[in-house]
C-alpha positions as CSV (number, residue, x, y, z in Angstrom):
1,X,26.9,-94.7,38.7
2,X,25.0,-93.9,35.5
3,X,21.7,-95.0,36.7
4,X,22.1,-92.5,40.2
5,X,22.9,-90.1,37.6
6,X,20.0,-90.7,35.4
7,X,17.8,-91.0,38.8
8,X,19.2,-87.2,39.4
9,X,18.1,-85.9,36.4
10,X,14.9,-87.3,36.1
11,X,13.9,-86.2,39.6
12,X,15.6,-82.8,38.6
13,X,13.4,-82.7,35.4
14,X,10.4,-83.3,37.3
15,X,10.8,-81.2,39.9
16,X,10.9,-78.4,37.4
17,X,7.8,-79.7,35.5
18,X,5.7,-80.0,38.3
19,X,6.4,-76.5,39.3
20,X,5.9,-74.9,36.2
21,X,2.9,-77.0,36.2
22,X,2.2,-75.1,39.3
23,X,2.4,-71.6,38.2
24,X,1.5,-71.7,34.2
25,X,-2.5,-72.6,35.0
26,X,-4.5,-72.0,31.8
27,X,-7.9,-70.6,32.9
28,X,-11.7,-71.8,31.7
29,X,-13.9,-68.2,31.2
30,X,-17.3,-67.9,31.0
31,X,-19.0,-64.4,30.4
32,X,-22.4,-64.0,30.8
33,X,-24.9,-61.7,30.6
34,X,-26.0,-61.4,34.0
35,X,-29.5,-59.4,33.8
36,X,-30.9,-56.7,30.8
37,X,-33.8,-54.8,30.9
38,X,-35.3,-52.5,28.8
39,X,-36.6,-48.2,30.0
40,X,-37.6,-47.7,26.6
41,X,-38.0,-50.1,22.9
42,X,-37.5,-48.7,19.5
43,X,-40.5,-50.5,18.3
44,X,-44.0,-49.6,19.7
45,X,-45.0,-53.7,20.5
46,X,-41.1,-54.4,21.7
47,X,-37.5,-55.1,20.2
48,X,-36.6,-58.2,18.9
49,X,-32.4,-58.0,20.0
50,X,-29.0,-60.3,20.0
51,X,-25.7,-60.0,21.2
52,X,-22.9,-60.4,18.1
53,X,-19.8,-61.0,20.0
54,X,-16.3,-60.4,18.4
55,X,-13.8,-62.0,19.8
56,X,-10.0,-60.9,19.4
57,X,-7.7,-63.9,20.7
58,X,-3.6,-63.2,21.3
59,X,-2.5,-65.6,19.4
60,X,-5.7,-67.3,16.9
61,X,-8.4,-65.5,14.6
62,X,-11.4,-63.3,15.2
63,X,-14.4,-65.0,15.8
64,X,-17.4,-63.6,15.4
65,X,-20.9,-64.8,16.8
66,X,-24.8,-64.5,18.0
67,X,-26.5,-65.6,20.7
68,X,-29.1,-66.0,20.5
69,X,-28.3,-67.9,16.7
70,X,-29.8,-66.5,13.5
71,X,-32.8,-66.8,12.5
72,X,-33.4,-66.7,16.9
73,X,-34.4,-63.1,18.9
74,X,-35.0,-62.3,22.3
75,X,-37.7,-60.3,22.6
76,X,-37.4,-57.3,25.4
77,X,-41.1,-57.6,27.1
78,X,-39.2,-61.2,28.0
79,X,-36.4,-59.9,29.6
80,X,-37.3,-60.3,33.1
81,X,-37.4,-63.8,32.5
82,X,-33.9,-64.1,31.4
83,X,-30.7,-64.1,33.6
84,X,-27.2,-65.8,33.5
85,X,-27.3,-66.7,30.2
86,X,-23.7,-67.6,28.4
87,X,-22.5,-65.6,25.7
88,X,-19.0,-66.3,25.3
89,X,-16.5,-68.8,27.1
90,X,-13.2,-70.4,26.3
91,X,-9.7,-71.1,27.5
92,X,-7.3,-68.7,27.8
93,X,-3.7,-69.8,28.1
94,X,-1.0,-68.4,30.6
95,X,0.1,-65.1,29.5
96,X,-2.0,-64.4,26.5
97,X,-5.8,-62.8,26.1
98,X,-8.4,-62.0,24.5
99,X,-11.0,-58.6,24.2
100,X,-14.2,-59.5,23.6
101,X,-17.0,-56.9,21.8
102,X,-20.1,-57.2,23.5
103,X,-22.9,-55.6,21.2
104,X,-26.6,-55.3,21.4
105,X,-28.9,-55.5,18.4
106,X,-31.8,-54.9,17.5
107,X,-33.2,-57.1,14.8
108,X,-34.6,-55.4,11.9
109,X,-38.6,-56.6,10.9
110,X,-38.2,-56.2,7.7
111,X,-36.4,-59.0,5.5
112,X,-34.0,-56.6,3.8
113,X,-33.4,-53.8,6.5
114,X,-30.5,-53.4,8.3
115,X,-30.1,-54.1,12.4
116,X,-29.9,-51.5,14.7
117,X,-26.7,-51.2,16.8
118,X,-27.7,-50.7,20.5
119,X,-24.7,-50.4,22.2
120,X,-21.5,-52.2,22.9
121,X,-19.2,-52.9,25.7
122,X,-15.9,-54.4,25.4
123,X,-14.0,-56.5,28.0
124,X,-10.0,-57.5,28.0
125,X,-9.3,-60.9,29.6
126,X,-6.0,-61.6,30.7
127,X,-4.4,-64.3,32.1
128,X,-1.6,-63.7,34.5
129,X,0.1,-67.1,35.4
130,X,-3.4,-68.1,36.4
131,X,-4.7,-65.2,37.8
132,X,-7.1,-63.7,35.2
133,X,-7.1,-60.1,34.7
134,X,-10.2,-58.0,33.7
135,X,-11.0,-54.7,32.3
136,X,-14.1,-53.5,31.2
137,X,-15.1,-50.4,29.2
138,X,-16.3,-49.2,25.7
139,X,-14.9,-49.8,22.4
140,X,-13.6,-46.5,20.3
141,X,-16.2,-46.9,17.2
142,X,-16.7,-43.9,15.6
143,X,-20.4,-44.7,14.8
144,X,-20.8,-45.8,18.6
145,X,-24.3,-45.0,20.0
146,X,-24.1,-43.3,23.3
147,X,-23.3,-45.8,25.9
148,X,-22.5,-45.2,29.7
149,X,-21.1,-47.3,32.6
150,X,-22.4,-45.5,35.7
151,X,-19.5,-47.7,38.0
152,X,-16.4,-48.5,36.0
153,X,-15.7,-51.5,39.2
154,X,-18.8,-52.9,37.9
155,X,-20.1,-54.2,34.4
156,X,-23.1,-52.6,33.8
157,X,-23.7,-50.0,30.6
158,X,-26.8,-48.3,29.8
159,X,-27.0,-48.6,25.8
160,X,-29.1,-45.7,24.0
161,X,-28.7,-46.5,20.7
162,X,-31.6,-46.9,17.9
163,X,-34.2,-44.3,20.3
164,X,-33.9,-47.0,22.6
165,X,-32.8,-47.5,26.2
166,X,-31.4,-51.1,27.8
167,X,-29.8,-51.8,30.6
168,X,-26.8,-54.5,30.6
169,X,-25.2,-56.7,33.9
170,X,-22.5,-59.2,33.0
171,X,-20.6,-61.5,35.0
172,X,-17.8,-63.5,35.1
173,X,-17.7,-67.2,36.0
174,X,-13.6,-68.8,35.7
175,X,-12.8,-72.4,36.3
C-alpha cells in the first residue's frame, strides 16, 4: 500500500515537473550589429567608433561594456567589411528581461579628450514563458543626439550625432 502510494506521487510530481519544464524555457540572446555604414565622418581621414552597451537586467546589476574592447576602434572607411558581429548575448530567464543601450562612439584622438556620443538605440528583451519579446526604440537622454528609425518593425537608426552621419542594422539571433 505505501509503496503504490509513494509510486503515485512520484509519478504525480513528475508529471508536474516535466510540464513546467515544458512551458518555463529560459532563452539564449544574441544581439548583433547586423551592418553600419557611414554618409558622412566627423573627422576629415575617418572616425575611429565603439559601441558601449549598458545593460539593465530584471533581477542582477548593470553591466556596462565595449566592443570593440579599450584600447580597440573600428575605423568607419572599414565598415563595409564588417557585418554580424556580436555585441551583447546572455540568458534570459522565464518572465524576466533586460533593456539593453546600444550607443555609438566616436573615439576621441587626443589622449585627454572626451568621446563623441553618436547616437543610441535601446532594445527591451522579454521573455514570455519562452517566447522572447522585443521592442526597439530610443532611450529618453536629454543630451541625446538626433537619432531616427525610419521603420519602427525594423532595427535600423540613422545616428547624427558629433556632425556625423551612420547608419545602424541589428539583429537578433535566440537559441
Amino acid at each position: 500500500m505505501f509503496k503504490n502510494k509513494f509510486c503515485s506521487i512520484l509519478i504525480a510530481v513528475c508529471s508536474l515537473l516535466v510540464s513546467f519544464g515544458a512551458t518555463a524555457h529560459t532563452v539564449h540572446v544574441t544581439v548583433k550589429l547586423g551592418k553600419i555604414s557611414v554618409l558622412q565622418t566627423a573627422e576629415k581621414n575617418g572616425d575611429k567608433v565603439y559601441f558601449s552597451i549598458s545593460s539593465y537586467p530584471t533581477k542582477a546589476v548593470p553591466v556596462l561594456t565595449r566592443i570593440p574592447e579599450f584600447p580597440l576602434h573600428w575605423l568607419s572607411k572599414d565598415f563595409k567589411n564588417m557585418s554580424n558581429i556580436t555585441l551583447w548575448q546572455g540568458d534570459i530567464l522565464p518572465n524576466q528581461g533586460v533593456m539593453l543601450i546600444l550607443s555609438l562612439i566616436e573615439q576621441a584622438s587626443l589622449p585627454f579628450a572626451a568621446d563623441d556620443h553618436i547616437g543610441s538605440a535601446q532594445l527591451t528583451l522579454y521573455n514570455n514563458n519562452g517566447k522572447l519579446q522585443e521592442a526597439w526604440g530610443q532611450p529618453h537622454f536629454i543630451d541625446q543626439p538626433k537619432v531616427q528609425q525610419p521603420d519602427l518593425k525594423i532595427p535600423k537608426f540613422i545616428m547624427y550625432g558629433n556632425k556625423s552621419k551612420y547608419v545602424t542594422i541589428f539583429k537578433i539571433v535566440t537559441q
